[in-house]
N, C-alpha and C positions, 0 to 999 in steps of 0.2 A: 524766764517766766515770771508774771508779776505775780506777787502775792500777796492777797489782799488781806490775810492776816497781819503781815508787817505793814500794811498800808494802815489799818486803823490803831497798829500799834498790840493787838491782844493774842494769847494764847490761842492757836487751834480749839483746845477744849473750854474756851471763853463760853459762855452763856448767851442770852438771847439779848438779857438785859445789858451784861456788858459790852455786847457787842455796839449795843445801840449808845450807851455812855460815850463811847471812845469815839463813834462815828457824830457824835454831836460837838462833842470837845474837837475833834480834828476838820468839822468842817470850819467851827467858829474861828480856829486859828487859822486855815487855809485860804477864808474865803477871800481876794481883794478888798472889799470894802470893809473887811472885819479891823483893821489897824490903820490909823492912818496918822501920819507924823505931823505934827505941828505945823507943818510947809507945805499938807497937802498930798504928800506924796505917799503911793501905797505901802505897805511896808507888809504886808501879809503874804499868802502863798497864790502862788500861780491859777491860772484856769485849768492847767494840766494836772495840780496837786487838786484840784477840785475836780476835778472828771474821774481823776482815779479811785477818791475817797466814795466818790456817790455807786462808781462799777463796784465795790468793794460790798461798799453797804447792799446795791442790789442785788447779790450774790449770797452772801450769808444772813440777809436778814431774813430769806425763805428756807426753810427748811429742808424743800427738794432741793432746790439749785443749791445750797451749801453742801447735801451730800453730793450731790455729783460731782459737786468742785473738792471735796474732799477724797472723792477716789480718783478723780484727774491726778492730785497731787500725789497720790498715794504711787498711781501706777507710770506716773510721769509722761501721761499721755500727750495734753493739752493745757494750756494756759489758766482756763476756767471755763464757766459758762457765766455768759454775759446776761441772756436772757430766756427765757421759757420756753422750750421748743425754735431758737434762735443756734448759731453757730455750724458748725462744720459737721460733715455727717457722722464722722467719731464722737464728738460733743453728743449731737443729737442722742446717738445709740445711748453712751451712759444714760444721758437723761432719761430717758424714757424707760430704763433699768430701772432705775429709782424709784420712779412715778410707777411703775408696774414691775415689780418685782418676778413676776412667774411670764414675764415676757417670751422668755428663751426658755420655758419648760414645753419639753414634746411630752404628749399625754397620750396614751395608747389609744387605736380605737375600741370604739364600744364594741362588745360583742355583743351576737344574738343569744336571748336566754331562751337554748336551746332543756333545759333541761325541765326550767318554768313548763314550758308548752307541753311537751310530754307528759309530764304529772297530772296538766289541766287535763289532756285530750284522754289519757290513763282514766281519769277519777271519772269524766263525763263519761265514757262508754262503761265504767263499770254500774253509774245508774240507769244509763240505759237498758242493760239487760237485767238487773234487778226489775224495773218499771216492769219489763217485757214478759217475765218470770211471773212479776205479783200480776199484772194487769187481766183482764178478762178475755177468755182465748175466742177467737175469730167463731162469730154467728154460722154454726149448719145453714149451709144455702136451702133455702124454702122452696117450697114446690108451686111452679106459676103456671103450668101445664107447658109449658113450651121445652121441649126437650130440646137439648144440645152436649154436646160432645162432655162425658164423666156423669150423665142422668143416668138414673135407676129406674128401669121402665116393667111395668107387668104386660100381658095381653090381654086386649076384650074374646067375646066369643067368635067374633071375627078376625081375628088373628093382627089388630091393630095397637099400636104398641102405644102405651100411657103412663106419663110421668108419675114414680111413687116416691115416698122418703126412702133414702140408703140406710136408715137407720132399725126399719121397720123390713120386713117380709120383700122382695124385689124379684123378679126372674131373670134380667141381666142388665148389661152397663153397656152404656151405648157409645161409641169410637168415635162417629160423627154422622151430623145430618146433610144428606146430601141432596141435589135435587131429585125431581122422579124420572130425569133424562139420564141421568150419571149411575155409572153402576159405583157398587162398594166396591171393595177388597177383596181380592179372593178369599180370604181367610177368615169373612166375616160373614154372618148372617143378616140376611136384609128383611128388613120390615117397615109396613106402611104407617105414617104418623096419625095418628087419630087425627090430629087437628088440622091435617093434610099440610100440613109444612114442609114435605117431601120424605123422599126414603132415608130409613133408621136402621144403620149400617149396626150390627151389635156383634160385643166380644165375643168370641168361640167360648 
């Protein structure tokens, strides 16, 4: 496995700045045209010593791809990472460890706040019946002469029966109005509606 530490020549725990000194000194010595002998001929390092120093430099001169290349080394996975989201699919996985750290965190699901909802649904019916308590209690039905089933009826001197208040003097309470085809109930008294809206079937 190459290593691109001994390739630029510096310590693992080398700095950003050294790293880039070493990677400047080691290309100017590597490069072919960097030396050249009196007679022309090259005297410097290979294209191959120059391909390695530049993979080297492009590796540790980023901060993600160094650590990744640093836990390659570490767990003796992989050679390095050559380039950013580049390499083999183990490569890959580190990398993108790096780059996102909480990758491989399973996180529970959410649950329903069940206990939220009850306190709300709890509080709102308890104003509701407060409301219900303070509020103003439902209007006595009014007297519009037309009798129907729960009327409080008197008799004229004709024996015809007429809506009164239930609150006031009444003779009875009427079960329902039927027509003047229809008998009542047995168990009820009938009588004729003043307003001839049919027979007025009344409680015993």
């Amino acid at each position: 496995m190459s290593d691109h530490y001994a390739t630029l020549g510096v310590a693992r725990t080398a700095s950003l700045a050294d790293i880039r000194r070493a990677y400047r000194a080691r290309m100017r010595s590597a490069h072919p045209d960097s030396n050249a002998s009196v007679h022309g001929s090259a005297v410097g390092g290979s294209s191959g010593d120059v391909t390695r120093i530049s993979e080297a430099w492009s590796v540790l001169s980023s901060p993600a791809r160094r650590a990744a290349y640093d836990m390659q080394l570490a767990t003796g996975s992989a050679a390095g990472v050559r380039e950013a989201g580049t390499g083999d699919g183990e490569s890959r996985s580190a990398y993108s460890r790096v780059i996102d750290p909480n990758m491989d965190r399973v996180y529970a699901p959410a649950r329903f706040p069940w206990r939220f909802v009850l306190i709300v649904i709890g509080i709102g019916s308890l104003i509701l019946v407060i409301l219900h308590i303070m509020g103003d209690p439902m209007p006595r039905r009014g007297i519009d002469g037309l009798i129907s089933a729960g009327s409080c009826v008197d008799f004229d001197e004709l024996g015809a029966a007429f809506e009164v208040p239930c609150d006031g003097p009444y003779t009875a309470v009427v079960r329902e109005l039927v027509p003047f085809d229809s008998p009542c109930d047995s168990d009820t008294t009938q009588a004729r509606d003043r307003q001839g809206m049919g027979t007025v079937c009344i409680e015993p």
